[in-house]
N, C-alpha and C positions, 0 to 999 in steps of 0.2 A: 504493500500500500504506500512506500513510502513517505512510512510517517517519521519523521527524522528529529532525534531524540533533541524536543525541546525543554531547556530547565529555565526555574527559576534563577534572575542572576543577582545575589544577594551583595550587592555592595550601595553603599550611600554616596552618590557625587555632589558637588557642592556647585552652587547656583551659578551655570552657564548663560552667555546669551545664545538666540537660536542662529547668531549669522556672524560673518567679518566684518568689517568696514565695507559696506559697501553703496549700492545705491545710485540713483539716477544721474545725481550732478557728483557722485563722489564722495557724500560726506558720510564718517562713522555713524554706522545705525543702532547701536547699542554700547552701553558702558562706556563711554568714550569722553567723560567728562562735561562740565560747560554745565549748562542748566537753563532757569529762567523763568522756564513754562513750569504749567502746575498739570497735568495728566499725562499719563502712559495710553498710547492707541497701536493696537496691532490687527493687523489686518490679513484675513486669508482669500481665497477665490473660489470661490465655486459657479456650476452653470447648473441652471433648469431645464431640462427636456423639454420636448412639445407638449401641452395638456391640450384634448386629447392626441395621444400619439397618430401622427398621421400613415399613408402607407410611403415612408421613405427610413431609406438606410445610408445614416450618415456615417460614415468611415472614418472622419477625424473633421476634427472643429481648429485647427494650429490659429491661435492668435499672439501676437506680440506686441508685447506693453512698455511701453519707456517712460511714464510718469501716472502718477497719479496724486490726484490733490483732492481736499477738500475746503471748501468757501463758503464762512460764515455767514449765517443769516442776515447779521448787522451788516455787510457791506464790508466788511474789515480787511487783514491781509489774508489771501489764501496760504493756506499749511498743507506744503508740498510734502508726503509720505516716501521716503527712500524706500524705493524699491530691493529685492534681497538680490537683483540679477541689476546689468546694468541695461542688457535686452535680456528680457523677459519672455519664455517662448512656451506655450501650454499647448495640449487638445486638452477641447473643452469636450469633448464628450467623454475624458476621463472623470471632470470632475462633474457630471450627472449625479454619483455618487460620494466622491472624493472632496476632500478639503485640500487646498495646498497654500503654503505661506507663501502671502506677496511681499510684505515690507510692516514695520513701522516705525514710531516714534519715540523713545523712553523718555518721560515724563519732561517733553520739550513744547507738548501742544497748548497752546490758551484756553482756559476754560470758557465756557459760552455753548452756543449752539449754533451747529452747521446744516445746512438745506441742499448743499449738492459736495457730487461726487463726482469729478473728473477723470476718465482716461484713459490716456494715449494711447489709441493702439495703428501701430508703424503699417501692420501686413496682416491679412486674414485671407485662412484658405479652407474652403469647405470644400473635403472629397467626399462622393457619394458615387452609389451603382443602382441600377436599377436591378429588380427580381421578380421573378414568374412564382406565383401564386402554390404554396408548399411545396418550394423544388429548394432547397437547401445550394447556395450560393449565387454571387451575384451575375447577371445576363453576361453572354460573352461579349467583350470590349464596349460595356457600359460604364465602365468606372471611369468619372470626371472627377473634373473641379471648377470650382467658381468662386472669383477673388473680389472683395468691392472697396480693395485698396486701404491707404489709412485713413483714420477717421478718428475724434474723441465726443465719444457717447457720453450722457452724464444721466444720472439718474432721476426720478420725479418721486412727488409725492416723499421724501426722505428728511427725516430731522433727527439730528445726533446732540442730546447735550452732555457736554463734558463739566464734572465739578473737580474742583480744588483735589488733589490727592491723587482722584481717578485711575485707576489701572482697570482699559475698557479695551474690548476686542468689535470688532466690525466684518462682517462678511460681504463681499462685492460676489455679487451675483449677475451671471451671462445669462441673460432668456434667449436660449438657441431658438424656442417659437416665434421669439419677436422679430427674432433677428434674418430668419431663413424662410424663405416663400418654396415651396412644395407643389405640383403641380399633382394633383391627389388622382388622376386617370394616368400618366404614365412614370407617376416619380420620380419626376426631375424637379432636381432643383430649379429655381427660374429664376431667384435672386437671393443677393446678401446685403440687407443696410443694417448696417452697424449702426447711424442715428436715428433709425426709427423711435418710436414712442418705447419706453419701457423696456430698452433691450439690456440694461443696466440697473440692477437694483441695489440697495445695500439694506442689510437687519443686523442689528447688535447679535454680539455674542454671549453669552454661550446660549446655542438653541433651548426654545422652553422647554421641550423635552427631548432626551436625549440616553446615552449609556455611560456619559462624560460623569467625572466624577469633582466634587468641589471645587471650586479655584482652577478647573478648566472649561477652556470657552471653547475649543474646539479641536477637530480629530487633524493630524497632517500626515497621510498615509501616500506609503509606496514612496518615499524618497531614496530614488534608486542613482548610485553614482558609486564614484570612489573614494574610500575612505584616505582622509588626509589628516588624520592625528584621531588615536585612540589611546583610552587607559582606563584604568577600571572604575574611572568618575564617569564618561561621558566616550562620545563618537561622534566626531564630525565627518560629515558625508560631501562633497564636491557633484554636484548635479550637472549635465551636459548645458540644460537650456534656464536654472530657476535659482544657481547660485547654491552657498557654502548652507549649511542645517547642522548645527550642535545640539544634540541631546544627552540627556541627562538620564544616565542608568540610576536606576535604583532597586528596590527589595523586590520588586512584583514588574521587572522587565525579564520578557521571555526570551532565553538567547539559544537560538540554535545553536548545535556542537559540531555542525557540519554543514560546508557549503553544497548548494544543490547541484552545481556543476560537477557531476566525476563523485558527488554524497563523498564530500573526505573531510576528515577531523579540518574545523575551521574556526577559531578564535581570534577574537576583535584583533586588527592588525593592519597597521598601515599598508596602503597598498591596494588592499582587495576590493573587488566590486561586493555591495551590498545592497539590501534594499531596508530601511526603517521606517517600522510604524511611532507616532508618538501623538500628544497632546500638547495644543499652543495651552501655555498658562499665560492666568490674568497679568503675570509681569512681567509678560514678556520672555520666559525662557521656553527650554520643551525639554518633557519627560518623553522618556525614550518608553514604547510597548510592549516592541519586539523589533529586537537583532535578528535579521535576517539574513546571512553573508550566500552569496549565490557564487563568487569566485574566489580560489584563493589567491589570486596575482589579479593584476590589472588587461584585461582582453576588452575586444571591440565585441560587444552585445549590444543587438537592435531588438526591439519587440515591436510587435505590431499584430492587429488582428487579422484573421485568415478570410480571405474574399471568396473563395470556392473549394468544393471538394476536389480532391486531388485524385487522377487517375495512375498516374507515376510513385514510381515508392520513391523517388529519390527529388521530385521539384514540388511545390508547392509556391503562394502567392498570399504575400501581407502588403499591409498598408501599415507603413513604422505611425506607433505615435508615442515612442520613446525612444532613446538609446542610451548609450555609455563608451567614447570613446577612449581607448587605451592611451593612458597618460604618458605613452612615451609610442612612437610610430603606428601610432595608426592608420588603420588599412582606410576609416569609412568615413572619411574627408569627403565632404560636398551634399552629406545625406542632410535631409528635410522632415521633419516633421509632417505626416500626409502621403510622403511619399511613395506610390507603389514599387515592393522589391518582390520579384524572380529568385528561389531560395531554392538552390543546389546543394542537397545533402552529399558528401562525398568524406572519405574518410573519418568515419563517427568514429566515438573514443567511447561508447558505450550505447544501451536500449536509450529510449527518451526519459525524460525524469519528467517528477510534478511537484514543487513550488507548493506544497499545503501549508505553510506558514501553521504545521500545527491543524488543519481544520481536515476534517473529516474526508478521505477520500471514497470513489467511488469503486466500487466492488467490481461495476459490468462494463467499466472498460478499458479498451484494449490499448489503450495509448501509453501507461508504464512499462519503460522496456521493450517498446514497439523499433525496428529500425524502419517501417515505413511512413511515408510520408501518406499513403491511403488511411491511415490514422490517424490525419489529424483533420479536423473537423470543422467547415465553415463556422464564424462568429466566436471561435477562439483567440487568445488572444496567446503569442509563441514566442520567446524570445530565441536567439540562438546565437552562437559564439562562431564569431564571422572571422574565416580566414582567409578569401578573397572577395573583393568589392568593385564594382563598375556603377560609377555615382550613374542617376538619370540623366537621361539625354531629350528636352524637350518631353514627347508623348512615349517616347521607349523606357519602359520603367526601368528601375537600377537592379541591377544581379548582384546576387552575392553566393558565396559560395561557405557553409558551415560545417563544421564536426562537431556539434552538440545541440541538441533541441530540448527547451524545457516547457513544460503549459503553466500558465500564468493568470492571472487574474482577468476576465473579461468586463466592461461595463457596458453597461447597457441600460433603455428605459423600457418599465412597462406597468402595466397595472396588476392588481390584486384581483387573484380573479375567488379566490376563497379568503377565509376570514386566518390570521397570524394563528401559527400553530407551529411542532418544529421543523413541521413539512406543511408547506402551501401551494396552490398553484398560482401561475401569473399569466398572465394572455397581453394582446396588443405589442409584443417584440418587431422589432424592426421585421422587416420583409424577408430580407438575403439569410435569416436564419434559416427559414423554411417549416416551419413546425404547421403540424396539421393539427396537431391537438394541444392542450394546456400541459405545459411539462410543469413539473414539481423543483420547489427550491428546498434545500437544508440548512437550517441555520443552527446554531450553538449557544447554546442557554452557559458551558463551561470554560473554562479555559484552554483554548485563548475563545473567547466569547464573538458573536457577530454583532458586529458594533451599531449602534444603530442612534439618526439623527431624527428627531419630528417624533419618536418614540423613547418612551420608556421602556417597554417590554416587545416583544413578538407579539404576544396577545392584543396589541393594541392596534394592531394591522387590519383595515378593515375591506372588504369586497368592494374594488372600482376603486382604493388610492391609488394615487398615480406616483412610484417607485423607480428611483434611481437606485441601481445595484449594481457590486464588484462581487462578483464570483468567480471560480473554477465553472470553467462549461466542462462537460466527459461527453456533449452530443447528442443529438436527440432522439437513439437510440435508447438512453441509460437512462436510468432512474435512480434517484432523483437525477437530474442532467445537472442541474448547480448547487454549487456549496458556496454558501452567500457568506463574504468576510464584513459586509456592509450593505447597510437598508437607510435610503434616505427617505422619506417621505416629501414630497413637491407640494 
């Protein structure tokens, strides 16, 4: 099953910030002296799905942010928020479900109240395919894209007041429905405006209900990169496209003993790729959840979700909407966020592995240990350790050529189609999955538990919410087909 011996990691770290000096115009964003102001403001990002889900299958949302500010009600100066990147590069259809840290302030803000939210975004690229009605993958050479360049969206309806002391978190929210026109007879997209009405929202943190525990505002999960300083206090992680994340170990962070590439003995260690879960706290630092080390050295790994079934045991086809370049010659110079890759298995170092971070796998299927590529399954999401690469060229996607394949966390939107329980079903998934009937989700009431945002419990999950989720898919062969690490509720 590849359940890979995760422990308790019993040590107490002492109060990191979550980033370096970094930021939009340059200046240190945490701990870095000075003062003046009277509140701490941190800020994460997330995106909202379509309500109702339409019949379209978006492949990646890549946006890129180079500022963001907020401006006082009174007219006052605006308070520019350093950003944690200095370009900022996201899919936002990871964060349907997901939190990720943008930037903030330590206790440098003015107190008062703010009525908008600024920000900059340089480039926005929505890939999408179209799909034939329960055929599992997307049409042949229907995968586009469509850019509607830069833009700064701001948000309505919005008011933030900060008092004297304040340590306060802020969530910017992407409304992909507002943002994305859908042609609902052939599933194409037909446009992108980013300054539509409402394509940008922002709600304080920490959500009113939630699996978060006191003194955290919100979840920052899957920060996948390389590790550039570890010790038994903390781990800082170096991200391709989102900047430096210090977390803080303590008594109840889960640490794997084993990277999932090659499953070999793996302890925090400069160098390695990894991926970490944690919680932004209200001052600004972050508790680490779970240590997740996926490499023991530094290698080129791309992920990305799988566009079609695979008739070849050795090629398969993702659209990256992450990766991890190796910090010293890397192969995968020029690759893109969105981008479609052509993945040539050739000299595997082992079967395929599966990334459970701990959560429950599934029994009926055949993709642990698999060396073909006919196992791997549309609407998965694959990472693989990439030993040749041929960036994109225009409409000819990029090739890459790997010796390792692991399954990865999928997201995706869709509704409740039965009431939270620890198996439930869900209806309205994208198209390109192809499912003819309501496949079933498994969530974890233990440790390491499925974290859940808009909810206190599973039971509170009701028939027709409309649900952002990061699971393990195993296909829509298997049952349950997902093991959900996260439930947002929209």
């Amino acid at each position: 099953m590849n359940r890979r011996n995760y422990l308790v990691f019993a040590v107490f770290g002492a109060s990191l910030s979550l980033s370096s000096c970094s930021g939009v115009n340059g200046p240190c964003t945490t701990n870095c002296g000075g003062g003046g102001g009277t509140a701490t403001l941190s800020l994460t990002l997330a995106a909202a799905p379509f309500v109702p889900p339409p019949s379209a299958s978006l492949l990646s949302f890549a946006v890129t942010i180079n500022s963001v500010s907020l401006t006082p009600a009174s007219g006052g100066n605006v308070v520019t928020i350093p950003l944690n990147a200095g370009t900022y590069t996201v899919d936002l259809t990871k964060l349907q479900s997901d939190s990720a840290f943008l930037g903030q302030v330590v206790s440098n803000v003015p107190s008062g109240t703010y009525n908008e939210v600024k920000v900059g975004v340089t480039s926005a690229v929505v890939t999408y395919c179209t799909a034939s009605s329960g055929t599992p993958g997307c049409n042949s050479g229907s995968i586009a894209q469509i850019s509607p360049g830069a833009s700064t969206p701001t948000t309505s309806s919005f008011s933030l007041t900060l008092a004297d002391g304040q340590q306060a978190g802020l969530r910017v929210v992407f409304n992909i429905g507002n943002a994305v026109t859908v042609n609902p007879a052939t599933q194409v997209v037909t446009a992108v405006n980013l300054g539509a009405a409402n394509v940008v929202t922002a709600v304080p943190l920490p959500p009113a209900a939630s699996t978060l525990s006191t003194g955290q505002l919100d979840y920052l999960e899957d920060v996948t990169g390389n590790v550039t300083a570890a010790s038994a206090s903390s781990v800082t992680v170096q991200t391709a496209t989102r900047g430096l994340i210090t977390s803080i170990i303590n008594s109840s962070t889960i640490v794997s003993g084993s990277c999932v590439v090659l499953n070999k003995p793996c302890t925090p260690t400069v160098g390695q790729v990894v991926s970490i879960d944690g919680t932004l706290n209200s001052d600004g630092t972050s508790t680490m959840l779970e240590f997740d080390p996926l490499s023991p050295t530094s290698v080129d790994l791309i992920e990305g979700i799988v566009t079609s079934e695979s008739t070849s045991n050795t090629q398969f086809q993702i659209v990256a909407n992450d990766y991890v370049p190796a910090t010293s010659g890397s192969k995968i110079g020029g690759l893109s966020i969105g981008d479609t890759v052509n993945v040539t298995l050739a000299n595997l170092v082992s079967g395929f592995f599966i990334d459970s971070k701990g959560l429950p796998d599934s029994s009926g299927s055949a993709f642990l240990g698999s060396t073909s590529a006919t196992d791997i399954h549309t609407g998965q999401t694959i990472m693989v350790r990439v030993t040749g690469f041929t960036p994109r060229s225009g409409n000819t996607p990029a090739l890459a050529t790997a010796d390792a394949v692991v399954l990865r966390f999928t997201r995706f939107a869709a509704a409740a189609a039965s009431a939270g329980t620890t198996q439930f079903s869900i209806g309205s998934l994208p198209p390109f999955f192809g499912f003819t009937v309501q496949p079933l989700v498994l969530s974890s009431t233990v440790s390491p538990i499925t974290y859940l945002d808009g909810y206190s419990s599973i039971g509170s999950i009701s028939v027709n919410d409309s649900l952002g989720i990061r699971a393990l898919y195993f296909g829509s062969a298997v049952t349950p087909s997902f093991t959900a690490a996260k439930i947002r509720k929209h």
